[in-house]
N, CA, C and O atoms as a MOPAC input file, in Angstrom:
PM7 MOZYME 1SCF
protein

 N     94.50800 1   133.54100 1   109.96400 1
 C     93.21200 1   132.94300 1   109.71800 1
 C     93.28500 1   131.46600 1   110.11100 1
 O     94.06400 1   130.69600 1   109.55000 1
 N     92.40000 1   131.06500 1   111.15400 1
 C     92.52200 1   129.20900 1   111.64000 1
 C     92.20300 1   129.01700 1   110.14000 1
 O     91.83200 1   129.69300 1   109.18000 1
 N     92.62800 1   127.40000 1   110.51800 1
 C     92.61600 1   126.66700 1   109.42900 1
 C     91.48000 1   125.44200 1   109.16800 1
 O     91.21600 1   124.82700 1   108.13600 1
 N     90.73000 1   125.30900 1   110.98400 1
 C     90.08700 1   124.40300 1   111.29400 1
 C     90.30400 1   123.06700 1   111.71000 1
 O     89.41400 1   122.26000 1   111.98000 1
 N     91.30600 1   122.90300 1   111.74400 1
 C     92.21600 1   121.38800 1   111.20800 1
 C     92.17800 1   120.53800 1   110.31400 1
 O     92.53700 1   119.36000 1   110.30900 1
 N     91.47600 1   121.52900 1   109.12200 1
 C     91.65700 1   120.50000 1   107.89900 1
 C     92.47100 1   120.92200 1   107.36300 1
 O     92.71100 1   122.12600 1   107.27800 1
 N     93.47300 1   119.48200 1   106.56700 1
 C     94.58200 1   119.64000 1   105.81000 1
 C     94.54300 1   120.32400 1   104.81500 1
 O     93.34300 1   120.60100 1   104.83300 1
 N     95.07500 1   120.99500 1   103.63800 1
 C     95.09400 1   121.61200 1   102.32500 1
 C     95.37700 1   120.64600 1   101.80000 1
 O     94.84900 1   120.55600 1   100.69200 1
 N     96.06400 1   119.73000 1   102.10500 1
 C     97.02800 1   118.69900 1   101.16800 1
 C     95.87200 1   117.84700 1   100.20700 1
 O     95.87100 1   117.86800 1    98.97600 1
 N     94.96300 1   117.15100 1   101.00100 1
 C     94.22200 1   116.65100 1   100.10300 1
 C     93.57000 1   117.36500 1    98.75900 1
 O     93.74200 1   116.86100 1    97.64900 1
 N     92.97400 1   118.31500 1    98.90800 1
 C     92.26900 1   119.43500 1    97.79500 1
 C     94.03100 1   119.71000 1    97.19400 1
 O     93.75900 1   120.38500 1    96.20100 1
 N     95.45600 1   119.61300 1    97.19100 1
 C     96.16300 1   120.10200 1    96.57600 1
 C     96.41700 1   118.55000 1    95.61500 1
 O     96.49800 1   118.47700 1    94.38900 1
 N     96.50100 1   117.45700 1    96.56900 1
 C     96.86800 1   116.22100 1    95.74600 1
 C     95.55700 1   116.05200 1    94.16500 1
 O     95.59400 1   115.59300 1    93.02400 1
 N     94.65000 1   116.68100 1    94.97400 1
 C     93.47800 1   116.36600 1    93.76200 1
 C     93.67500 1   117.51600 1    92.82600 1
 O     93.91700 1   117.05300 1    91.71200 1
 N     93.67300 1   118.53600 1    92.81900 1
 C     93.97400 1   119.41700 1    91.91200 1
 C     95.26000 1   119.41200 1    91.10100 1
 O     95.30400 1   119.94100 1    89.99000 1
 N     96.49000 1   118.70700 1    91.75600 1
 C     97.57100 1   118.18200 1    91.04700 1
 C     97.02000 1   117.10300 1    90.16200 1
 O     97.47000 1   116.94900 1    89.02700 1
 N     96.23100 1   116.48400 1    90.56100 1
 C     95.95100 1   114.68700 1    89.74800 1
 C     95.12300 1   115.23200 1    88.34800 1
 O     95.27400 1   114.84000 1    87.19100 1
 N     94.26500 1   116.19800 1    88.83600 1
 C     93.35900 1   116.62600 1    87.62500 1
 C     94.56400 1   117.12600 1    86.44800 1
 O     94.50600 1   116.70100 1    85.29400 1
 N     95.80800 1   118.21700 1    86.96900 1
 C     96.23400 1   118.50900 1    86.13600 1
 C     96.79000 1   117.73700 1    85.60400 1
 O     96.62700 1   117.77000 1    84.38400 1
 N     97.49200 1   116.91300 1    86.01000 1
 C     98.19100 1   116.00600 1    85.72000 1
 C     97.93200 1   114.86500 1    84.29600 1
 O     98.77800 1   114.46600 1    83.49600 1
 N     96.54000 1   114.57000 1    84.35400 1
 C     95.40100 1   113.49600 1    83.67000 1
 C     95.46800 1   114.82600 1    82.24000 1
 O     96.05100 1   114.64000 1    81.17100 1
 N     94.89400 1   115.79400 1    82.53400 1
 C     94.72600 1   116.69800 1    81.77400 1
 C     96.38000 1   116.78500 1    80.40900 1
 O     96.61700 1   117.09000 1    79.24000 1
 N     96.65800 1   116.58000 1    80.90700 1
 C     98.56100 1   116.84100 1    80.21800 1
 C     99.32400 1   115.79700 1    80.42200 1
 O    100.55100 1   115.89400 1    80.39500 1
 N     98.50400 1   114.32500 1    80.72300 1
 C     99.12800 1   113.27400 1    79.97600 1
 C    100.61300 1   112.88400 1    80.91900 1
 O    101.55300 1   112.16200 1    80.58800 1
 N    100.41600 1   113.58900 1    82.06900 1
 C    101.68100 1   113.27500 1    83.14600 1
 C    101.22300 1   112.14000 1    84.02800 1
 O    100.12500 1   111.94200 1    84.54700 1
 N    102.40200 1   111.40800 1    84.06800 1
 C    102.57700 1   110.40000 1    85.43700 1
 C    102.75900 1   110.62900 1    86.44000 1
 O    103.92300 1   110.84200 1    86.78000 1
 N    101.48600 1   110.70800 1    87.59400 1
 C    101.92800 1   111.65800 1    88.85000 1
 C    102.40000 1   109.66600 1    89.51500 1
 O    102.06000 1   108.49500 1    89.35000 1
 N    103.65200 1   110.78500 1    90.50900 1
 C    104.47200 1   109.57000 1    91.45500 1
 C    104.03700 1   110.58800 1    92.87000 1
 O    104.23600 1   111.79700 1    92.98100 1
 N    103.36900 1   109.63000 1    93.89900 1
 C    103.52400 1   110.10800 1    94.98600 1
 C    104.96100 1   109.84600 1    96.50100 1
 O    105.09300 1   108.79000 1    97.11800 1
 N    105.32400 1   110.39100 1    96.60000 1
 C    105.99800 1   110.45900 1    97.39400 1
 C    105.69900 1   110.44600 1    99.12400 1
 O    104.96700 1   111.28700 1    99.64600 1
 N    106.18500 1   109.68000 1    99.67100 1
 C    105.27100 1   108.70000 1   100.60800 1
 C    106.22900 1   108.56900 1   102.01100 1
 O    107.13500 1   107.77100 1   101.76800 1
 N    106.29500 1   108.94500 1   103.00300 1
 C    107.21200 1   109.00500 1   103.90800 1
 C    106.59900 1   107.79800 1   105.10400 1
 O    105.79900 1   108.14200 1   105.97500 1
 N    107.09200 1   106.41900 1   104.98800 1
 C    106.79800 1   104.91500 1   105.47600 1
 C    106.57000 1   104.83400 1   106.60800 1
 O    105.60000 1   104.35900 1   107.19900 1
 N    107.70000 1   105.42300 1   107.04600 1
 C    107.74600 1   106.05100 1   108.84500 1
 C    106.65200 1   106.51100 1   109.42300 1
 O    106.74900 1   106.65500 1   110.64200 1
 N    105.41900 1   106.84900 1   108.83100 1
 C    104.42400 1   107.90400 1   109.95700 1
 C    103.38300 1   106.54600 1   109.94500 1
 O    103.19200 1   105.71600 1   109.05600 1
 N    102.85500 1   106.66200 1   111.16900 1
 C    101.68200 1   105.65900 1   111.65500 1
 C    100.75900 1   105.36100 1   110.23000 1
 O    100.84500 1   106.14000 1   109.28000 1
 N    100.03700 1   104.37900 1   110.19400 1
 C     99.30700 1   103.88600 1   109.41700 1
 C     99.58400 1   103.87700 1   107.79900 1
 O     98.74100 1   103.90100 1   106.90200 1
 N    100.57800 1   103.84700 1   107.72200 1
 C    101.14400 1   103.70700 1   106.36200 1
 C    101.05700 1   102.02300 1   105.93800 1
 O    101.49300 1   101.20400 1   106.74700 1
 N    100.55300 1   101.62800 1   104.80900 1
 C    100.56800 1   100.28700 1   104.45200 1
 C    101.08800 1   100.29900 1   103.37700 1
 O    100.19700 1   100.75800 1   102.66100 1
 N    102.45000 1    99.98900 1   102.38000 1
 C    103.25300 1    99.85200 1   101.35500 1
 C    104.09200 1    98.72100 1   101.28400 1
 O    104.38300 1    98.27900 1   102.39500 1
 N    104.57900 1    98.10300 1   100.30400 1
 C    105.35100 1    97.01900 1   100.75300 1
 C    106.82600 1    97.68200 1   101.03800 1
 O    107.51900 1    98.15100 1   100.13500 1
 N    107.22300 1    97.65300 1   102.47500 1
 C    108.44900 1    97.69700 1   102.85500 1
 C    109.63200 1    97.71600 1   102.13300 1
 O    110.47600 1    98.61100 1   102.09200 1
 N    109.60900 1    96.24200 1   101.35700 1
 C    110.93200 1    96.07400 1   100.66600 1
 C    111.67500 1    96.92400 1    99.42700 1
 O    112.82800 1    96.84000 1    99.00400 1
 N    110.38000 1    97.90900 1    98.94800 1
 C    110.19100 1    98.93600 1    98.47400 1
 C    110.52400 1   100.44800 1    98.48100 1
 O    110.76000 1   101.13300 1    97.48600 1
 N    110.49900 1   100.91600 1    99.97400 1
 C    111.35000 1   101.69100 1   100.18000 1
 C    112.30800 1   101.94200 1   100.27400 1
 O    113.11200 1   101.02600 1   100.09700 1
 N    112.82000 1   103.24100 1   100.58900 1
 C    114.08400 1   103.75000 1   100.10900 1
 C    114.92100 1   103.50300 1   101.79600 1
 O    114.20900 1   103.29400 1   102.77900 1
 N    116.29000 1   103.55700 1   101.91100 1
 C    116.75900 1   103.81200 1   103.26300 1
 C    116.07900 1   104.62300 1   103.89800 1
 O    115.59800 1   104.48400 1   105.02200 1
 N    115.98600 1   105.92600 1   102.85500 1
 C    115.20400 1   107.08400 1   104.40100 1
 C    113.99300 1   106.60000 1   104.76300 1
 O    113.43500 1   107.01000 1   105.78100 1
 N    113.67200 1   106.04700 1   104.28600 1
 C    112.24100 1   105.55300 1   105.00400 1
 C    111.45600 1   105.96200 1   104.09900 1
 O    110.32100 1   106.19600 1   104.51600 1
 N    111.65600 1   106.17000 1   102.83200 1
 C    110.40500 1   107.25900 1   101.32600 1
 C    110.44600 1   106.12700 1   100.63300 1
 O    111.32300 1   105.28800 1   100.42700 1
 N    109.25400 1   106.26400 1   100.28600 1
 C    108.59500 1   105.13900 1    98.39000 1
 C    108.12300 1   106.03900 1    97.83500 1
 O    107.38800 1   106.88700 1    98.34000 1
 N    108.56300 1   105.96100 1    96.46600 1
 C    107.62300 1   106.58300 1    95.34500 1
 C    106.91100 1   105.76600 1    94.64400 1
 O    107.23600 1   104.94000 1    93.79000 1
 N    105.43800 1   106.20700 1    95.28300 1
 C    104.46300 1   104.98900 1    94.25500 1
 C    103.70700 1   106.01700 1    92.90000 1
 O    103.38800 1   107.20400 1    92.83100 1
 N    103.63100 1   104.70500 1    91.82000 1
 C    103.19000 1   105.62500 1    90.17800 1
 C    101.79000 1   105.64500 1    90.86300 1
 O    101.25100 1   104.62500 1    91.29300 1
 N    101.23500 1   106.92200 1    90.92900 1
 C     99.46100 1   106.53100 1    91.10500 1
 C     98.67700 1   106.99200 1    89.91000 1
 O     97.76200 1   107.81500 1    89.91000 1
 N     99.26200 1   106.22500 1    88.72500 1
 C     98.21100 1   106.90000 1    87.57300 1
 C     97.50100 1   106.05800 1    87.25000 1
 O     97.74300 1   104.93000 1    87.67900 1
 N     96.71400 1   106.19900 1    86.65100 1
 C     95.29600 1   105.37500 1    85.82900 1
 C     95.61900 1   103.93000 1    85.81500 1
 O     95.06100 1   103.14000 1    86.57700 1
 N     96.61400 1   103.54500 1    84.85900 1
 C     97.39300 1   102.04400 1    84.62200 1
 C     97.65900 1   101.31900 1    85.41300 1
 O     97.55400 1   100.10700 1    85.22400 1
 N     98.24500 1   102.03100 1    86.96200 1
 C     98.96400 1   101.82900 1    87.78400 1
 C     98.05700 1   101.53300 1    88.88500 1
 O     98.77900 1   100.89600 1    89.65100 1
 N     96.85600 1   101.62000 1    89.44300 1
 C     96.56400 1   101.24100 1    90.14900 1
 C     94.83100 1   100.94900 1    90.17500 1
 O     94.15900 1   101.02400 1    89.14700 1
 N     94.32800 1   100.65400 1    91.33700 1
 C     92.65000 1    99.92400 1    91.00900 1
 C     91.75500 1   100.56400 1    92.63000 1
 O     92.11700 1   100.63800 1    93.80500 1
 N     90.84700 1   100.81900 1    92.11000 1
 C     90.33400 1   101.30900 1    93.81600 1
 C     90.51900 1   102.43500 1    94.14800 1
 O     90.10200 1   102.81500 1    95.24200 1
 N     91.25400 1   103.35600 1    93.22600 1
 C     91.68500 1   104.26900 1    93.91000 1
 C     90.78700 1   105.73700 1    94.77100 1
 O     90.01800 1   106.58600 1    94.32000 1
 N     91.32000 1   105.50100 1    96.11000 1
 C     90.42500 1   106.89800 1    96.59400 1
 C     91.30900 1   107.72700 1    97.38200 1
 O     92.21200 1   107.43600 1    98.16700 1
 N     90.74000 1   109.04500 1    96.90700 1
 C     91.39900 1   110.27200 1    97.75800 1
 C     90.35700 1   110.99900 1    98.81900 1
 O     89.58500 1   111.84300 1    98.36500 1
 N     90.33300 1   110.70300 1   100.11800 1
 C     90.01400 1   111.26400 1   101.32000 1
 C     90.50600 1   112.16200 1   101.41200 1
 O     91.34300 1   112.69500 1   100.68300 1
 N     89.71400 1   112.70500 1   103.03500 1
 C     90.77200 1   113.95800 1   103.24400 1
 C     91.30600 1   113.23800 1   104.86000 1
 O     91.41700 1   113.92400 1   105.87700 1
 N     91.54600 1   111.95400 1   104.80700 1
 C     92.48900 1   111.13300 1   105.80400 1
 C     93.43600 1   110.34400 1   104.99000 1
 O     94.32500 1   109.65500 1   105.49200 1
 N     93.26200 1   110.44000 1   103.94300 1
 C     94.71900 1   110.03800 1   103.27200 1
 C     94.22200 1   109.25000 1   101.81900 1
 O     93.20200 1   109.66800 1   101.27300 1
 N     94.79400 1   108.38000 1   101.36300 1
 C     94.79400 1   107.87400 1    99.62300 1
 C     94.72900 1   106.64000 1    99.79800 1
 O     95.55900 1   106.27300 1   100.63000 1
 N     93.78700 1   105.39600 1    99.16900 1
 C     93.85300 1   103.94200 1    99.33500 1
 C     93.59900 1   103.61900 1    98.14100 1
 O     92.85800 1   104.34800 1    97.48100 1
 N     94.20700 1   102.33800 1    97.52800 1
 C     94.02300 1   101.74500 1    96.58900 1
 C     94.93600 1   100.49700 1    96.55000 1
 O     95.76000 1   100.26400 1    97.43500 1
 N     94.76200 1    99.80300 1    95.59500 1
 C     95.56200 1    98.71500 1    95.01200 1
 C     96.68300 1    98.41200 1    94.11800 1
 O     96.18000 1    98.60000 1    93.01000 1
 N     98.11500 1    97.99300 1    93.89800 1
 C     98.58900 1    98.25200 1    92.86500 1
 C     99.80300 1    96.97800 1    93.10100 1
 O    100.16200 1    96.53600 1    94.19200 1
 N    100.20600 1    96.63100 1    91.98700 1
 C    101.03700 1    95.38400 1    92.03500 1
 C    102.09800 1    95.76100 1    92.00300 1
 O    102.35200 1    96.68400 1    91.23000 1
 N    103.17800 1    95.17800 1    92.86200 1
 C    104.99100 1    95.47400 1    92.94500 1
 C    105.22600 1    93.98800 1    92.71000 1
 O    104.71300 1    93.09500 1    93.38400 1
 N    106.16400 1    93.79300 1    91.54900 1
 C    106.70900 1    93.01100 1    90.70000 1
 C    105.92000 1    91.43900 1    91.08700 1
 O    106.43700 1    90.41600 1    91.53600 1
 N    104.26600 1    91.76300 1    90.65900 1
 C    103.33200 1    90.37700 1    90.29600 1
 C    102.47700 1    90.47900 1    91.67000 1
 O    101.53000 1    89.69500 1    91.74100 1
 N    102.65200 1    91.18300 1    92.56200 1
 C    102.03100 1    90.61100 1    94.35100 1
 C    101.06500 1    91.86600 1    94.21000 1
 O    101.40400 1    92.87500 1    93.59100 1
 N     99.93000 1    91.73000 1    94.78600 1
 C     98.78200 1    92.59300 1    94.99900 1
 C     99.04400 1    93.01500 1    96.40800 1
 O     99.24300 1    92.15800 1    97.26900 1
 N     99.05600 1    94.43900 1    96.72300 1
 C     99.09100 1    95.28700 1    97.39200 1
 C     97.88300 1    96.20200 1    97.97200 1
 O     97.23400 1    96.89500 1    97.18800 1
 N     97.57200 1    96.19300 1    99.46000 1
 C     96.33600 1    97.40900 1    99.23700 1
 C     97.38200 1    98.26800 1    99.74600 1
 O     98.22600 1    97.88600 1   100.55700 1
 N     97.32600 1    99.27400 1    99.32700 1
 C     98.01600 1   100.31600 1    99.98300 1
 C     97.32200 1   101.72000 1   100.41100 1
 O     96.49500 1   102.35500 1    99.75700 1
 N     97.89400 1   102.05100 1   101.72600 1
 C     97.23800 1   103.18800 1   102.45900 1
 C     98.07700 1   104.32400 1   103.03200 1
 O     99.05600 1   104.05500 1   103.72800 1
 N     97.71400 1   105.65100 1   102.75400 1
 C     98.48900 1   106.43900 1   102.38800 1
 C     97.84700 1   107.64400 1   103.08400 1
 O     97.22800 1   108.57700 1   102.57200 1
 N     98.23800 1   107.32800 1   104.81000 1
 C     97.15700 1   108.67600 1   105.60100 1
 C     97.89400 1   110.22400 1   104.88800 1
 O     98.53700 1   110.28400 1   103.84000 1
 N     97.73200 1   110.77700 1   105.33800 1
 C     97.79100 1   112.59000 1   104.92700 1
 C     98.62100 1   112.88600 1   105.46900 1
 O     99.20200 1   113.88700 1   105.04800 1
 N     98.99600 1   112.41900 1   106.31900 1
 C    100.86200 1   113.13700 1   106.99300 1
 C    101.57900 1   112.43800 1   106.52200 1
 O    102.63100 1   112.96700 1   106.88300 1
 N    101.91300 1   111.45300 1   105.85700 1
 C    102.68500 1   110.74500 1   105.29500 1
 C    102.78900 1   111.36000 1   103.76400 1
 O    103.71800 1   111.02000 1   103.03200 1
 N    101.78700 1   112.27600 1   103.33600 1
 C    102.15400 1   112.31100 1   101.93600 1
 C    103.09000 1   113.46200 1   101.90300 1
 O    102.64400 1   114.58800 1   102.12200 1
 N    104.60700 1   113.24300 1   101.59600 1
 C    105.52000 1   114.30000 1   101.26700 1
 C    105.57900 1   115.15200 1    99.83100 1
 O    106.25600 1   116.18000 1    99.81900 1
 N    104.95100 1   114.78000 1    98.75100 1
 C    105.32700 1   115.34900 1    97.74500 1
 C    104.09000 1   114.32900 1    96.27700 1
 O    103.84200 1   113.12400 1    96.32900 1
 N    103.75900 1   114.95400 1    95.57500 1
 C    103.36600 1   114.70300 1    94.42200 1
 C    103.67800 1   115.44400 1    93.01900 1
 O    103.17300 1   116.48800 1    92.60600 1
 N    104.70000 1   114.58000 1    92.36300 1
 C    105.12200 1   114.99700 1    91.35300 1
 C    105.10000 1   114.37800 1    89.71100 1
 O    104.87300 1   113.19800 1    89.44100 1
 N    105.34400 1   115.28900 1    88.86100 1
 C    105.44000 1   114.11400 1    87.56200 1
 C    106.82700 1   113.15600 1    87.17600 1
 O    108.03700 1   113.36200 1    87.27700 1
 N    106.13900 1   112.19600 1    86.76600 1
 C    107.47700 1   111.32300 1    86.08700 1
 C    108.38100 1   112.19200 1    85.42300 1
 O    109.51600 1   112.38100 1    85.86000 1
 N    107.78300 1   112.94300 1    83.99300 1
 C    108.34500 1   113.20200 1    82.74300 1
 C    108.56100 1   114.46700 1    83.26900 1
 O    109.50300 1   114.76900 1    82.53500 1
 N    108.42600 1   115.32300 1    83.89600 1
 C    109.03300 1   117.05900 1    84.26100 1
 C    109.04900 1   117.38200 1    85.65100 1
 O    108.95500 1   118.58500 1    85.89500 1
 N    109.15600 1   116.51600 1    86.73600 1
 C    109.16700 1   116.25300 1    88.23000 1
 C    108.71200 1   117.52500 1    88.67800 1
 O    109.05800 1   118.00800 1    89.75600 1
 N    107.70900 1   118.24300 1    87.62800 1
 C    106.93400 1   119.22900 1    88.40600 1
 C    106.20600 1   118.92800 1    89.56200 1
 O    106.46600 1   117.77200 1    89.89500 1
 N    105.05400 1   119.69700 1    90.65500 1
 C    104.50400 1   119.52200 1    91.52200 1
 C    104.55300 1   119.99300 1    92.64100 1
 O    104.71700 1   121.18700 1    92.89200 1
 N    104.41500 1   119.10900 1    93.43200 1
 C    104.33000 1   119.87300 1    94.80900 1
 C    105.19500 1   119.10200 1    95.92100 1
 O    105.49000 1   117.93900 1    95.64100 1
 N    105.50600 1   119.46400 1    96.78800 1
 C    106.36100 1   118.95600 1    98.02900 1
 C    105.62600 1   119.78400 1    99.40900 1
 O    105.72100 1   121.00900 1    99.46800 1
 N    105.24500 1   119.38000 1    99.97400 1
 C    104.25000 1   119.53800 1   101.05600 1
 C    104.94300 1   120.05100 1   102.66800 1
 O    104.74200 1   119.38200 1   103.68100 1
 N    105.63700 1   121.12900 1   102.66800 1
 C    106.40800 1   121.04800 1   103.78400 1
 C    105.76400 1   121.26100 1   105.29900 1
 O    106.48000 1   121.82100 1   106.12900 1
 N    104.86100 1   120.96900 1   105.55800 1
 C    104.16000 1   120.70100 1   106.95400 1
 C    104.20900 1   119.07100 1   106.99400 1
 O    103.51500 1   118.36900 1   107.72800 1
 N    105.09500 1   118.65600 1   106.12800 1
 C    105.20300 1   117.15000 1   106.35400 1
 C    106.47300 1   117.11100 1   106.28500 1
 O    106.76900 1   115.92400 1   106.42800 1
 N    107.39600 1   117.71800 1   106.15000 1
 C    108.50300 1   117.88300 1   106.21100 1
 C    109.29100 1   118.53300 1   107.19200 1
 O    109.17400 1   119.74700 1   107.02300 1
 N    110.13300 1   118.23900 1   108.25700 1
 C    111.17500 1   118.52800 1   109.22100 1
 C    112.34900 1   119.16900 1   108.62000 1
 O    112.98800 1   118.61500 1   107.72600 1
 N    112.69400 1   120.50900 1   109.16400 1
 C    114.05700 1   121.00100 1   108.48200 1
 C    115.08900 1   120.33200 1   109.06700 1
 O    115.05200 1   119.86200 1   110.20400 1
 N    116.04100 1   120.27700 1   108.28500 1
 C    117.50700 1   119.45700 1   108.82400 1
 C    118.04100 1   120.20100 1   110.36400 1
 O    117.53800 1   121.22300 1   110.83200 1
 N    119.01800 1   119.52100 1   110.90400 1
 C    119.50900 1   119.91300 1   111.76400 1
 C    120.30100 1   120.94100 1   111.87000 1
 O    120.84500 1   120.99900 1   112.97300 1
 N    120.62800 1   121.94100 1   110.99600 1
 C    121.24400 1   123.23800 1   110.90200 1
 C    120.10700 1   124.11500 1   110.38200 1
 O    120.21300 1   125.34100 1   110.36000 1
 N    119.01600 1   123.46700 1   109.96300 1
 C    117.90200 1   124.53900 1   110.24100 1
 C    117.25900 1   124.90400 1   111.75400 1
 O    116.69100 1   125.96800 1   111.99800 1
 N    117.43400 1   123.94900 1   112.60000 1
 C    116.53000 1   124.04800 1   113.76500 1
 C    116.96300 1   125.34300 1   114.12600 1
 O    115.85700 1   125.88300 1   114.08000 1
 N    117.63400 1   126.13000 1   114.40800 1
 C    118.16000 1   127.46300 1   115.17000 1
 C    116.71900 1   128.44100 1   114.72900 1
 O    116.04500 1   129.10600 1   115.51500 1
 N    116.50200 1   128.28900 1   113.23300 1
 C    115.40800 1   129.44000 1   112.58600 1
 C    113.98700 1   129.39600 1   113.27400 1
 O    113.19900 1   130.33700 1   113.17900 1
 N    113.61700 1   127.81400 1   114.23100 1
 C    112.64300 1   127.97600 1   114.09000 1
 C    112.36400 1   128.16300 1   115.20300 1
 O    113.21600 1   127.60500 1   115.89500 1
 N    111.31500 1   128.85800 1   116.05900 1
 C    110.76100 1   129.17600 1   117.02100 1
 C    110.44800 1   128.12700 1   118.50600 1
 O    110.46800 1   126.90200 1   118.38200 1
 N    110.20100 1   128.71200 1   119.70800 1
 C    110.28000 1   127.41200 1   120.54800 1
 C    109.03800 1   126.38400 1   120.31600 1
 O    109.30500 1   125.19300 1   120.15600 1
 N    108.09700 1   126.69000 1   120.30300 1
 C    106.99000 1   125.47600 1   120.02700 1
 C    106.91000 1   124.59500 1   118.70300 1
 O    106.06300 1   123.75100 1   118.40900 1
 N    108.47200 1   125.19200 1   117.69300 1
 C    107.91200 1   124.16400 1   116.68600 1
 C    109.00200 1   123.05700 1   117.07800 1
 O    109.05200 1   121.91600 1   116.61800 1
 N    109.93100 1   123.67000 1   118.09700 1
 C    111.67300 1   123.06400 1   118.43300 1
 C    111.08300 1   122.12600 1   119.06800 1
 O    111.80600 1   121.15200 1   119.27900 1
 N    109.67100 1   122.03600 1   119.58500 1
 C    109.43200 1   120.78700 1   120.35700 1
 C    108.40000 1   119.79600 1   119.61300 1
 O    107.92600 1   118.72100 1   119.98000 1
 N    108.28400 1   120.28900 1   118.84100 1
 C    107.24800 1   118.93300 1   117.68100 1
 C    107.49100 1   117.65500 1   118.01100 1
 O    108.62600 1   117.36600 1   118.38900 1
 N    106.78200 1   116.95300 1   117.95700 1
 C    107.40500 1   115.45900 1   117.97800 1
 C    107.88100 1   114.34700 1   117.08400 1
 O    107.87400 1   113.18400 1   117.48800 1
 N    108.32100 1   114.69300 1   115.80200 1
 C    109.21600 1   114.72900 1   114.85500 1
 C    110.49100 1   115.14800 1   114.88400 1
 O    110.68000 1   116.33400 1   115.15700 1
 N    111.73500 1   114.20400 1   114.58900 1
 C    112.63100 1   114.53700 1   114.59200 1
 C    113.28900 1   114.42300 1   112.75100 1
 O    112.92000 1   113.65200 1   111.86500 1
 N    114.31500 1   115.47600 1   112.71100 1
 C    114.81500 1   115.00000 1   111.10800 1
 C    115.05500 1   113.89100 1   111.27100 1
 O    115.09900 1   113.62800 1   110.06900 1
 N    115.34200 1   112.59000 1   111.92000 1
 C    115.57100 1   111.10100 1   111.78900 1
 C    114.43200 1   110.64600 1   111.40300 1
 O    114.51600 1   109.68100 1   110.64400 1
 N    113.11400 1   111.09600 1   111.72700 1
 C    111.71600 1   110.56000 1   110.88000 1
 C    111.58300 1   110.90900 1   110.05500 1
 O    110.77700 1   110.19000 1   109.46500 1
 N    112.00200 1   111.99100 1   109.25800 1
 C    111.22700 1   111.98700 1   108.28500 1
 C    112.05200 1   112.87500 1   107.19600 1
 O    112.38300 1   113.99100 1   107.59800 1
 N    112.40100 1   112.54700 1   105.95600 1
 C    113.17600 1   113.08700 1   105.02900 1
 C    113.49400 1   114.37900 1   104.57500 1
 O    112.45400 1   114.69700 1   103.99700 1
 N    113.98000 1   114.97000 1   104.50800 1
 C    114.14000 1   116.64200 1   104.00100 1
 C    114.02200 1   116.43400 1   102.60700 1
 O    114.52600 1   115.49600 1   101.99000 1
 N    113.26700 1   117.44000 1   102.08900 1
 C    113.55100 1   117.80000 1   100.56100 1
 C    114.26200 1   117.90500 1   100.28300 1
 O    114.80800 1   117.05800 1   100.99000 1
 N    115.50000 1   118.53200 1    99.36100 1
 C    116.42200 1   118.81900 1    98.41900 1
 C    115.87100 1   120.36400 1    98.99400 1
 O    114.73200 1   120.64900 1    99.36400 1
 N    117.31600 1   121.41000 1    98.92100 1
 C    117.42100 1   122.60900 1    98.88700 1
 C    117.96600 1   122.64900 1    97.45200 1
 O    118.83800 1   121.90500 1    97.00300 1
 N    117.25900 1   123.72600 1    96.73700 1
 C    117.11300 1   124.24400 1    95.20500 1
 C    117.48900 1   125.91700 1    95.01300 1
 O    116.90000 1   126.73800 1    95.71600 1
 N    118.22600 1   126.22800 1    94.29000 1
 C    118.27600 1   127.39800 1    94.76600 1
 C    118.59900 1   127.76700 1    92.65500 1
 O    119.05700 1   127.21200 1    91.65700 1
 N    117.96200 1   129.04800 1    93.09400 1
 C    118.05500 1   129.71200 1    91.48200 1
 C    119.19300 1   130.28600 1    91.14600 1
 O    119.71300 1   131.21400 1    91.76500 1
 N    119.83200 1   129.50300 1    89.67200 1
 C    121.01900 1   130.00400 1    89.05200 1
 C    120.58100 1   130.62600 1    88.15300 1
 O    119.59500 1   130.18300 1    87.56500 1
 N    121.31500 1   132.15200 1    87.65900 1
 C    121.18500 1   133.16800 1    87.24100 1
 C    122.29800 1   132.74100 1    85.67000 1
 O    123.50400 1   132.49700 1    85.62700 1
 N    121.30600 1   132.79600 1    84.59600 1
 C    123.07600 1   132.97900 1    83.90500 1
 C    123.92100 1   134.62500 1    83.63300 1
 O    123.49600 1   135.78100 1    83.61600 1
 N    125.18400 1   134.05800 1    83.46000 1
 C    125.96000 1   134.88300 1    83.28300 1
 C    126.09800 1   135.84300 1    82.18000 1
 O    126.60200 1   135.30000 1    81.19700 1
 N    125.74400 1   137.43400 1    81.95800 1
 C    125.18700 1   137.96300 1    80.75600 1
 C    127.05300 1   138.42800 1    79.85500 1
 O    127.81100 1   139.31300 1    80.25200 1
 N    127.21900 1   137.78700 1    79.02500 1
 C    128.18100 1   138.22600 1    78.00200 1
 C    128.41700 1   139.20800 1    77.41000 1
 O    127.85100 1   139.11700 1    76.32100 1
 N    128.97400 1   140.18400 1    77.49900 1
 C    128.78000 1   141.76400 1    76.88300 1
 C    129.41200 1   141.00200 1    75.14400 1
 O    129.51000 1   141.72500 1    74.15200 1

């Protein structure tokens, strides 16, 4: 089924935020610096090129969610910030207190021992894993049943 070229991500960041408000969680967005039109303060990010900004109520002023990305205002230690946050840049929205949420992997590049899995037109994307961060691989532990 096309998709049209509209993102999901936006309608997912907002339906995360509602829950979020609802149950008293601190959503942190997760923010990959590297993709065009990103405005954050630099000194802020991480080596890979990721910031996690708090975007809750307290935390910031202005805030709007498009479906071209997230803008608002928010202070890093006293300095006023506008910050802009297009839609391919957003990797992940999660909570402070139970890092539930979401991780967005059409914004995400598999590592370099994934490339073999994936097909020829995605082998040529124009993203490389050097742009842009991999998630964490998670995998389910079973416990061990004690007779």
């Amino acid at each position: 089924m096309p998709n049209h070229g509209i993102s999901k991500v936006p309608f997912l960041v907002k339906g995360l935020l509602d829950w979020m408000a609802e149950t008293n969680l601190t959503p942190y967005l997760i923010v990959n610096t590297r993709v065009e039109g990103v405005s954050v303060p630099e000194a802020f990010a991480q080596p890979d090129g990721t910031i996690t900004l708090n975007i809750g109520g307290d935390a910031v002023r202005g805030f709007q969610l498009e479906s071209e990305g997230i803008y608002f205002s928010s202070r890093f230690q006293g300095n006023a910030y506008s910050i802009v946050v297009p839609t391919a840049a957003i990797l992940g929205l999660v909570s402070r207190e139970t890092a539930e949420g979401l991780w967005f992997s059409e914004h995400v590049t598999p590592s370099s021992g994934e490339q073999d899995d994936l097909s020829e037109p995605e082998k040529s994307g124009a993203r490389s894993s050097d742009d842009i961060p991999v998630k964490p691989k998670l995998s389910l532990v079973t416990p061990i049943k004690k007779d």
